[in-house]
GULODREN-37269 format. One line per field, with one value per atom (N, C-alpha, C): x, y, z; residue number from 0; atom name. Coordinates in steps of 0.05 Angstrom, whole numbers, plus 5000, padded with zeros to 4 digits. Example, Ala and Ser with C-alpha at 12.3 -4.5 7.8 and 13.67 -1.06 7.14 Angstrom:
% GULODREN-37269
c1: c(5264_5246_5264_5257_5273_5258) $
c2: c(4886_4910_4934_4955_4979_5001) $
c3: c(5156_5156_5156_5142_5143_5157) $
n: c(0_0_0_1_1_1) $
atom: c(N_CA_C_N_CA_C) $
//
This chain:
% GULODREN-37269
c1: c(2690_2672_2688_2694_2695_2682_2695_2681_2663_2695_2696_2674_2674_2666_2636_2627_2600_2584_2599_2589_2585_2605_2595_2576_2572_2545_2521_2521_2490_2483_2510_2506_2498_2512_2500_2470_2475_2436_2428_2419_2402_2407_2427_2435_2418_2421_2413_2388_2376_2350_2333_2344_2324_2315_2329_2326_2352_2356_2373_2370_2391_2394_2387_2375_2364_2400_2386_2422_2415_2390_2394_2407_2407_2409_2449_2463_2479_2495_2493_2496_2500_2490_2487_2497_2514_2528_2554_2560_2586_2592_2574_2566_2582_2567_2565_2539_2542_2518_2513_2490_2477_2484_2500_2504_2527_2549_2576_2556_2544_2538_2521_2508_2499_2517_2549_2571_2585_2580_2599_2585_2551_2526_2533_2532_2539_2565_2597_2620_2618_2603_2601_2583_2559_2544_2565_2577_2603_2617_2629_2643_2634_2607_2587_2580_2586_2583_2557_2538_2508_2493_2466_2447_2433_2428_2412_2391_2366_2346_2347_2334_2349_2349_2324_2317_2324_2333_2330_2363_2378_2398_2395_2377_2369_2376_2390_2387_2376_2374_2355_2358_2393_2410_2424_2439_2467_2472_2473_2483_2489_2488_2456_2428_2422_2404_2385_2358_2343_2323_2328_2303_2281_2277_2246_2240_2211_2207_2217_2214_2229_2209_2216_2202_2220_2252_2257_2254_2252_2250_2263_2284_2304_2289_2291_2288_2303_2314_2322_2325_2305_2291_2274_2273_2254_2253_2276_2294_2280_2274_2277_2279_2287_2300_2293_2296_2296_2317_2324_2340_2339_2357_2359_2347_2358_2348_2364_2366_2369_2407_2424_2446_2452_2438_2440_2427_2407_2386_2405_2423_2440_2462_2473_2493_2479_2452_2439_2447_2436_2429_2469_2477_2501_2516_2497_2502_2493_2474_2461_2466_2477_2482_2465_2473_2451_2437_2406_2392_2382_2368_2361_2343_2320_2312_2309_2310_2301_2274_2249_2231_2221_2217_2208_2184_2183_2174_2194_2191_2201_2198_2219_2213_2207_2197_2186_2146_2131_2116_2104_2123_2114_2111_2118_2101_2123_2114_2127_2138_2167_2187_2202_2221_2231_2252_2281_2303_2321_2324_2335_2363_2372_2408_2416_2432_2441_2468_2487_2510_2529_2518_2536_2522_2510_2501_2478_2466_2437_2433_2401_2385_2366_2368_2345_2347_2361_2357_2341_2340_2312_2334_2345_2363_2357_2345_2338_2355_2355_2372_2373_2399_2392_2392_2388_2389_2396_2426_2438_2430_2412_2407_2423_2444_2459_2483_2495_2523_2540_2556_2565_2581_2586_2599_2575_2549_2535_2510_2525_2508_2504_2512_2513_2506_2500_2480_2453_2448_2427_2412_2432_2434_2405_2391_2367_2342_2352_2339_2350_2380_2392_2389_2385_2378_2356_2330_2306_2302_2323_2313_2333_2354_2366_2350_2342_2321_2326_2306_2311_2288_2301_2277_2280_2262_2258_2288_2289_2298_2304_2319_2338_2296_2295_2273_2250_2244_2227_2236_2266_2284_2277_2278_2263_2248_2223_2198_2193_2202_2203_2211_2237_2253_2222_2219_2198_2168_2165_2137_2140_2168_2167_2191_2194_2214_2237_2258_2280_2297_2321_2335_2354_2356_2367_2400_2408_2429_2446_2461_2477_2461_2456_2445_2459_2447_2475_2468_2466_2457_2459_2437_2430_2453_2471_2499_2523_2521_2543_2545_2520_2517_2521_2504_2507_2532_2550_2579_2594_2588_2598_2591_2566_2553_2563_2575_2590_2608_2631_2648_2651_2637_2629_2620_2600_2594_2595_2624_2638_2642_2655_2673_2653_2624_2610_2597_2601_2605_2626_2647_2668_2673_2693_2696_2715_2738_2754_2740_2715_2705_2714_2728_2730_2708_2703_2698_2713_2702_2721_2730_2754_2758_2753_2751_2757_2773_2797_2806_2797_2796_2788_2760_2741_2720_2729_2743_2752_2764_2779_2792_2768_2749_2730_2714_2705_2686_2704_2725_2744_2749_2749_2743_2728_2701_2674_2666_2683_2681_2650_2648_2633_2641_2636_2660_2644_2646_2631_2619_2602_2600_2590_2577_2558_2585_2590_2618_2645_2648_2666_2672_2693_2693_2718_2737_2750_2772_2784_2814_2798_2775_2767_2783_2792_2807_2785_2794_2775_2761_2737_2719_2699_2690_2668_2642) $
c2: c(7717_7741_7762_7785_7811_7833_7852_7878_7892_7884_7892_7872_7842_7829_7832_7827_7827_7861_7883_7904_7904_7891_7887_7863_7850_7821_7848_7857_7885_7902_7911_7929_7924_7898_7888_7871_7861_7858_7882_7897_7922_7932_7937_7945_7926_7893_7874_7864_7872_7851_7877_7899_7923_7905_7897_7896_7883_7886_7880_7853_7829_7805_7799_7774_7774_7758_7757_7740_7715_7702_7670_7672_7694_7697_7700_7715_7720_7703_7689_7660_7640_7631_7619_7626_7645_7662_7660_7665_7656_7625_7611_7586_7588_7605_7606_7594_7592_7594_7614_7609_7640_7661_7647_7653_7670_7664_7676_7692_7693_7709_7737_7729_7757_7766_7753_7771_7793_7781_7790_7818_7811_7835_7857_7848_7864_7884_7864_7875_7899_7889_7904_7934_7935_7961_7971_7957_7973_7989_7982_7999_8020_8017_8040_8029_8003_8003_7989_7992_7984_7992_7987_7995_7967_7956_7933_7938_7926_7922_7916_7927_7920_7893_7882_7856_7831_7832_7812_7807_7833_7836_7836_7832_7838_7857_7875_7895_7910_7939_7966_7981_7990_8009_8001_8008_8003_8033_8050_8075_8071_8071_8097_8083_8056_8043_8036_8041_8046_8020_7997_7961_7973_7998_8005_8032_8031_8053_8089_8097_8125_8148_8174_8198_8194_8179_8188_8161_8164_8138_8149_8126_8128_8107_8116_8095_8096_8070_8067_8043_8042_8029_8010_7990_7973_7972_7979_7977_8003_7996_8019_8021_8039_8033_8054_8059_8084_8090_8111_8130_8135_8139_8147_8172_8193_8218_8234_8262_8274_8260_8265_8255_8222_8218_8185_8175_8197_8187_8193_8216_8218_8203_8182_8160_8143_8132_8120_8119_8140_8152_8148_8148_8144_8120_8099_8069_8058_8069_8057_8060_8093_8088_8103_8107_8111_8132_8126_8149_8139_8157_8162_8182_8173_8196_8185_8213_8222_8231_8225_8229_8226_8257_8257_8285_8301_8315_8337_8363_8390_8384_8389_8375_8355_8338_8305_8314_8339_8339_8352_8376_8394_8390_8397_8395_8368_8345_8325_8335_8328_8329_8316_8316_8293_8305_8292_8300_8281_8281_8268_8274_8253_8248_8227_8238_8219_8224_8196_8192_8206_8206_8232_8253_8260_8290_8298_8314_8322_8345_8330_8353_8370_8395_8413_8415_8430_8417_8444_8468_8484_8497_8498_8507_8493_8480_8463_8462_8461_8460_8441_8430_8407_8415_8408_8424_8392_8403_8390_8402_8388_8403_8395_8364_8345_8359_8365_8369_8338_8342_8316_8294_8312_8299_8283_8289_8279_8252_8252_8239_8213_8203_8171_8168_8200_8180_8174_8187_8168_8173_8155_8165_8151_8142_8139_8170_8180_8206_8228_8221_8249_8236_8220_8215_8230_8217_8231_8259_8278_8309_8320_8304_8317_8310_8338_8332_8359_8357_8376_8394_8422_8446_8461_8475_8496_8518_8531_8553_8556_8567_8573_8582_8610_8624_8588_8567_8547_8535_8530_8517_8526_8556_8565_8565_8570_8561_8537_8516_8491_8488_8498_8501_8514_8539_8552_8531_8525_8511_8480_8459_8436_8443_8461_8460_8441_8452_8435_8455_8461_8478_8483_8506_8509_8492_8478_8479_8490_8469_8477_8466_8496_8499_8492_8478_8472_8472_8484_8481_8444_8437_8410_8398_8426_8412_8407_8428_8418_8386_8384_8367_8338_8338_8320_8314_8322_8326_8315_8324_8313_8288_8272_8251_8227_8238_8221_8210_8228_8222_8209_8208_8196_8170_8173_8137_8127_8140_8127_8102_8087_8066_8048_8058_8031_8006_8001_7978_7962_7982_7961_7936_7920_7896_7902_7919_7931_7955_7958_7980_7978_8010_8007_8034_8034_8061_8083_8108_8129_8140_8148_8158_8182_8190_8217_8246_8228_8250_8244_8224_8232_8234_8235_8255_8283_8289_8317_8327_8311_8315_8324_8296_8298_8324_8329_8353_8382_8376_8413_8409_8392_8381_8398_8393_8401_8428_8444_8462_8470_8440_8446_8447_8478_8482_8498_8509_8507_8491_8495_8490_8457_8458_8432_8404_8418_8406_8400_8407_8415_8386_8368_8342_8337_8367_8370_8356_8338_8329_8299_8280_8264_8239_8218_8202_8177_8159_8128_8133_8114_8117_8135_8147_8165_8159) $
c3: c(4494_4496_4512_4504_4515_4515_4524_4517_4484_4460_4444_4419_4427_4413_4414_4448_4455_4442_4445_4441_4404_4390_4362_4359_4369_4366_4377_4400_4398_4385_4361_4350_4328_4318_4291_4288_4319_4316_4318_4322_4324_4290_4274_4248_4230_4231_4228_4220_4250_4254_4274_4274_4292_4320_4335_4355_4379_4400_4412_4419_4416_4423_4447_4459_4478_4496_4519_4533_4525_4510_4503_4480_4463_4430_4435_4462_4460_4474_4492_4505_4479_4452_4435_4417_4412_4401_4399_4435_4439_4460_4447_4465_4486_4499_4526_4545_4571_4591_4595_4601_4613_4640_4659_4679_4673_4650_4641_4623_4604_4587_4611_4627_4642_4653_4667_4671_4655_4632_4606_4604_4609_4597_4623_4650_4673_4670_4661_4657_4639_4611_4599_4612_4619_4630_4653_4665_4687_4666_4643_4630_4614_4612_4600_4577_4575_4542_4532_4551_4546_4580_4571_4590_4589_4615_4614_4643_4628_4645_4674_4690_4727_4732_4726_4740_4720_4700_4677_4662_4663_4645_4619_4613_4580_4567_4549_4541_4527_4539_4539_4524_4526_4505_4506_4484_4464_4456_4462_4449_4415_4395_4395_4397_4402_4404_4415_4427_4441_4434_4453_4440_4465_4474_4483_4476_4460_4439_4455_4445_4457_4428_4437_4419_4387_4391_4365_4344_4322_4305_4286_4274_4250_4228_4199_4184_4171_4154_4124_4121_4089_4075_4091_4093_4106_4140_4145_4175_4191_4221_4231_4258_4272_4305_4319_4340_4369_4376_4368_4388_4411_4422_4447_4453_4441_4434_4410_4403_4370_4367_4391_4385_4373_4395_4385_4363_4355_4328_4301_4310_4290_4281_4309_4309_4294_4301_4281_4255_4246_4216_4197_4214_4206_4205_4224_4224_4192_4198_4174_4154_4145_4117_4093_4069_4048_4059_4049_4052_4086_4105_4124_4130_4145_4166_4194_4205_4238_4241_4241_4260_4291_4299_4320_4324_4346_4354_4363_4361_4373_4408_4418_4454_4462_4448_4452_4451_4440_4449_4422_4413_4397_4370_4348_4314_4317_4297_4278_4255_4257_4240_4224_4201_4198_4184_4198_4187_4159_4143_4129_4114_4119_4111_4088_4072_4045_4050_4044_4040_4060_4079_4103_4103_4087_4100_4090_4116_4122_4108_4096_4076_4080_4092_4091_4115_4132_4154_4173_4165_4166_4200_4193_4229_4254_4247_4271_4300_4316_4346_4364_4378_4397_4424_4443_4477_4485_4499_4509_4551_4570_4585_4602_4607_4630_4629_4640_4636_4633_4620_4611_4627_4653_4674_4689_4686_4698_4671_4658_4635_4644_4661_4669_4703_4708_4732_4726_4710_4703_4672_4658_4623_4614_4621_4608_4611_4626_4637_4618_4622_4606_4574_4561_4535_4536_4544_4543_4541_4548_4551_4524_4515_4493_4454_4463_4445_4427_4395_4376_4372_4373_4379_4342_4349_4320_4322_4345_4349_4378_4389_4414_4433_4420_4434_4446_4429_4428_4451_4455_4472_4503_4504_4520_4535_4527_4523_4543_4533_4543_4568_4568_4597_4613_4610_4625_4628_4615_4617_4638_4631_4637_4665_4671_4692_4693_4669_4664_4665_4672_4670_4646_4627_4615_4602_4590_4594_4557_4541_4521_4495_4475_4447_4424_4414_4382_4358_4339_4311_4304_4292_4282_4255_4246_4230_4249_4272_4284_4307_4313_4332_4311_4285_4268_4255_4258_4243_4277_4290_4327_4325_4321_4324_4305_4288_4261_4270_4281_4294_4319_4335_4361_4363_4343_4330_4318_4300_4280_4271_4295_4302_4321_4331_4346_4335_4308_4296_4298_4303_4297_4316_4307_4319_4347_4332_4357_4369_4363_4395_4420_4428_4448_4464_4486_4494_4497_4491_4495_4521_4522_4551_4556_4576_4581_4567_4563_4554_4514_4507_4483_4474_4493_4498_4498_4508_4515_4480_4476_4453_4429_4425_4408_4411_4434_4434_4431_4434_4425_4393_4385_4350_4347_4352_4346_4357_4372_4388_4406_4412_4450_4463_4468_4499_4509_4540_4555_4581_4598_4626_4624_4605_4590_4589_4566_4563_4573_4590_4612_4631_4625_4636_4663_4665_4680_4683_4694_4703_4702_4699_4701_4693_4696_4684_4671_4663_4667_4633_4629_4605_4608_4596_4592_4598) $
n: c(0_0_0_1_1_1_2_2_2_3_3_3_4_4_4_5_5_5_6_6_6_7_7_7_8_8_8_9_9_9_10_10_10_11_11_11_12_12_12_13_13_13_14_14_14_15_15_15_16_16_16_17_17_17_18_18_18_19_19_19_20_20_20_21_21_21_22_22_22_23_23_23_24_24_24_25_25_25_26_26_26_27_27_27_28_28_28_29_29_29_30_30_30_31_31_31_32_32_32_33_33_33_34_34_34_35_35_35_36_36_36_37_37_37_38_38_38_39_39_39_40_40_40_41_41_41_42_42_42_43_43_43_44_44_44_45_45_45_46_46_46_47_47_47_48_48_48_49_49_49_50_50_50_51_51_51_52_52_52_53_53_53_54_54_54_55_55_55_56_56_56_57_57_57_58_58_58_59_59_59_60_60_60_61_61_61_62_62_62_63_63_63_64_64_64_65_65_65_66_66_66_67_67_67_68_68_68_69_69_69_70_70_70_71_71_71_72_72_72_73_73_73_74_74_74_75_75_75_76_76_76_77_77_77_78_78_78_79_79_79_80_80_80_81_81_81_82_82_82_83_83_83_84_84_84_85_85_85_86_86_86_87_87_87_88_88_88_89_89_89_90_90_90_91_91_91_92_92_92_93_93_93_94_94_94_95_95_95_96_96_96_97_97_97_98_98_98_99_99_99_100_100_100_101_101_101_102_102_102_103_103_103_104_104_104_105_105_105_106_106_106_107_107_107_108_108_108_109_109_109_110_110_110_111_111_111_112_112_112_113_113_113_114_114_114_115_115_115_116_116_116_117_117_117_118_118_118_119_119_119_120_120_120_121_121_121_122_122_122_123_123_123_124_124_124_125_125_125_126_126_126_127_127_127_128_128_128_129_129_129_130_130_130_131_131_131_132_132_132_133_133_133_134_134_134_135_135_135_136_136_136_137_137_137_138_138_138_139_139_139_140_140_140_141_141_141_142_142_142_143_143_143_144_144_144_145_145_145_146_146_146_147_147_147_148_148_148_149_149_149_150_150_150_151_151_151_152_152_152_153_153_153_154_154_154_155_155_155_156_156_156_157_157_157_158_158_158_159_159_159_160_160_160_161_161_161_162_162_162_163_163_163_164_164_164_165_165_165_166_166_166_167_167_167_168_168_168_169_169_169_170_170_170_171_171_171_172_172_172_173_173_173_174_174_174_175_175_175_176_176_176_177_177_177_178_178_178_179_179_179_180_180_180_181_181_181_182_182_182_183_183_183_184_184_184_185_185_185_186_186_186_187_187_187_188_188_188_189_189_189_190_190_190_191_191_191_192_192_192_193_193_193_194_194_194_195_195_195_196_196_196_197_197_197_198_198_198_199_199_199_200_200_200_201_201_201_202_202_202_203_203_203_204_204_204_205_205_205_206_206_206_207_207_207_208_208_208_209_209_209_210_210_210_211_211_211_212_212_212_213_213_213_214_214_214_215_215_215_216_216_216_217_217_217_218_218_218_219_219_219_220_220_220_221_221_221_222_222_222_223_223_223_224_224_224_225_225_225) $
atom: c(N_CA_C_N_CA_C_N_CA_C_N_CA_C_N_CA_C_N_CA_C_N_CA_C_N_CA_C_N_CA_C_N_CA_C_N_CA_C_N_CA_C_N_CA_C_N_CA_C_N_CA_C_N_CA_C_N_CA_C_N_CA_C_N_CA_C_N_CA_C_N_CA_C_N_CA_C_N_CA_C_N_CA_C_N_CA_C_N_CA_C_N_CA_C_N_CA_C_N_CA_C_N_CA_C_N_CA_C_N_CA_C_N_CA_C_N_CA_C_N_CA_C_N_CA_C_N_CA_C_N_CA_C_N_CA_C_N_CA_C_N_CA_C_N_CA_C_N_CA_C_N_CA_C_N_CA_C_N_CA_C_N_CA_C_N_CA_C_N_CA_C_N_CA_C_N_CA_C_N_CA_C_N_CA_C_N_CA_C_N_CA_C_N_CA_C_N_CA_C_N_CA_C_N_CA_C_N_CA_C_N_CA_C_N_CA_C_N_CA_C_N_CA_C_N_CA_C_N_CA_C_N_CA_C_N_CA_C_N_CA_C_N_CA_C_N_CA_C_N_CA_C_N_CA_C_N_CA_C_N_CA_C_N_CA_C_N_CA_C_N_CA_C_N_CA_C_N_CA_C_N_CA_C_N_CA_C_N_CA_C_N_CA_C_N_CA_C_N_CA_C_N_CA_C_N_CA_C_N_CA_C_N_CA_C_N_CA_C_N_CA_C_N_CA_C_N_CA_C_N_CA_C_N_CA_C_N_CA_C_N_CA_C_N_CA_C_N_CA_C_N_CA_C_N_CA_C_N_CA_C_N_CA_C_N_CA_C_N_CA_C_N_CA_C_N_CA_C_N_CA_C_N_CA_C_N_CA_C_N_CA_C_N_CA_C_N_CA_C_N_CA_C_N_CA_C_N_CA_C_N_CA_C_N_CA_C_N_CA_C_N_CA_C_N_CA_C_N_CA_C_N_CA_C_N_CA_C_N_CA_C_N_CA_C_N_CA_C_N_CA_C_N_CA_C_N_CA_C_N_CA_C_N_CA_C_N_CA_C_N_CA_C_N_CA_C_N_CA_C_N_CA_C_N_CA_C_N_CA_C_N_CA_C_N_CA_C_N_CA_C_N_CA_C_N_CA_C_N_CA_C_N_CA_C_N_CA_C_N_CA_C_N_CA_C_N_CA_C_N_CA_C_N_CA_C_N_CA_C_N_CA_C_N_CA_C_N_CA_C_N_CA_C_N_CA_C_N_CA_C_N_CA_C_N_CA_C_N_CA_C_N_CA_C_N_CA_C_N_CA_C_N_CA_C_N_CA_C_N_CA_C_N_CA_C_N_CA_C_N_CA_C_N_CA_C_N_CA_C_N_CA_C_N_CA_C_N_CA_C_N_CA_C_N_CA_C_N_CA_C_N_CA_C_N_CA_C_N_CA_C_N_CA_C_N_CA_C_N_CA_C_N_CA_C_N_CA_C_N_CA_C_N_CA_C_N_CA_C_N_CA_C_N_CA_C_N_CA_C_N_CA_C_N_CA_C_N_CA_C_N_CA_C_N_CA_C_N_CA_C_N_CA_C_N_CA_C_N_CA_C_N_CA_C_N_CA_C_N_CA_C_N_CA_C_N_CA_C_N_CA_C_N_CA_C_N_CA_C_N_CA_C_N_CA_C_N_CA_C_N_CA_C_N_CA_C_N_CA_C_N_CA_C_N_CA_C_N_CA_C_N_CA_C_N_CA_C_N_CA_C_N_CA_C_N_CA_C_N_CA_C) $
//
């Protein structure tokens, strides 16, 4: 068991079976004990490469994967999962394959929507917007928080709005092709068997790809994984 192996046994249960393996399912897996299998689960969340429950180690998230319900829901065909939020719903949608949608809500609150994607690429997608509000250096103090607020609006002015009403502070706006075309690439490779996490600098790399640049995006001289 490593990094790379354990992070493809979560990803392909969730792809799989729509839900995240429990530590008995992954202990039995890699016939292991349980006591090594919650190190492996711990090692792994030190490296970012999952979110596990405080008291239990069970896991919570798997990026793009969300095993406790959340505003966004992905389907295709019979299968269907939680997003983290519109980024990760889009890593989804690209796990999976074929045809796809994204349903959620405008802000987590406002009209029900539903985005849908065939063969790679999204249909109709009406301009839709994502609000990125964490700056990205801060995405991991506390990424179950900053999932929750990156969410998909109608229009910049809507984006607004929100900020003003829910007291969140403004942060970075993105048309729903470019963020989805970012998201492809980002969670390209989290099936794979050789997954690794990205670093810093090829975070850095990926997002001048995609040209998010800006204060949002802005990861500085940082070294280590992302």
């Amino acid at each position: 068991m490593n990094h790379s192996s354990l992070h493809e046994f979560i990803i392909s249960s969730f792809l799989k079976n729509q839900r995240a393996p429990t530590v008995n399912d992954i202990a039995t897996r890699f016939e292991s004990d349980v006591a090594t299998t919650r190190q492996g689960l711990q090692a792994l969340a030190e490296y970012h490469g999952v979110v596990l429950h405080p008291k239990s180690d069970e896991v919570w998230v798997c990026h793009p994967f969300s095993a406790a319900p959340t505003t966004c829901i992905v389907s295709s065909g019979h299968r269907k999962w939680w997003g983290n939020c519109a980024w990760c719903s889009f890593g989804v949608m690209h796990l999976a394959g074929g045809t796809s949608t994204f349903t959620t809500r405008t802000g987590a609150i406002g009209d029900e929507v539903t985005i849908t994607a065939t063969d790679g690429q999204l249909v109709d997608t009406q301009d839709f917007v994502i609000h990125f509000p964490v700056p990205m250096t801060k995405v991991w103090d506390n990424v179950i928080y900053t999932c929750s607020v990156q969410l998909l609006f109608r229009n910049e002015a809507e984006v607004d709005e929100w900020c003003a009403t829910r007291g969140i502070a403004k942060g970075d706006v993105r048309p729903i092709q470019q963020v989805w075309d970012f998201a492809r690439e980002w969670y390209g490779r989290h099936a794979d068997a050789s997954w690794k996490k990205w670093t810093v600098r090829e975070a850095i790399e990926i997002f001048g790809r995609h040209k998010l640049t800006g204060p949002t995006w802005d990861l500085g001289d940082e070294a280590g994984r992302f």
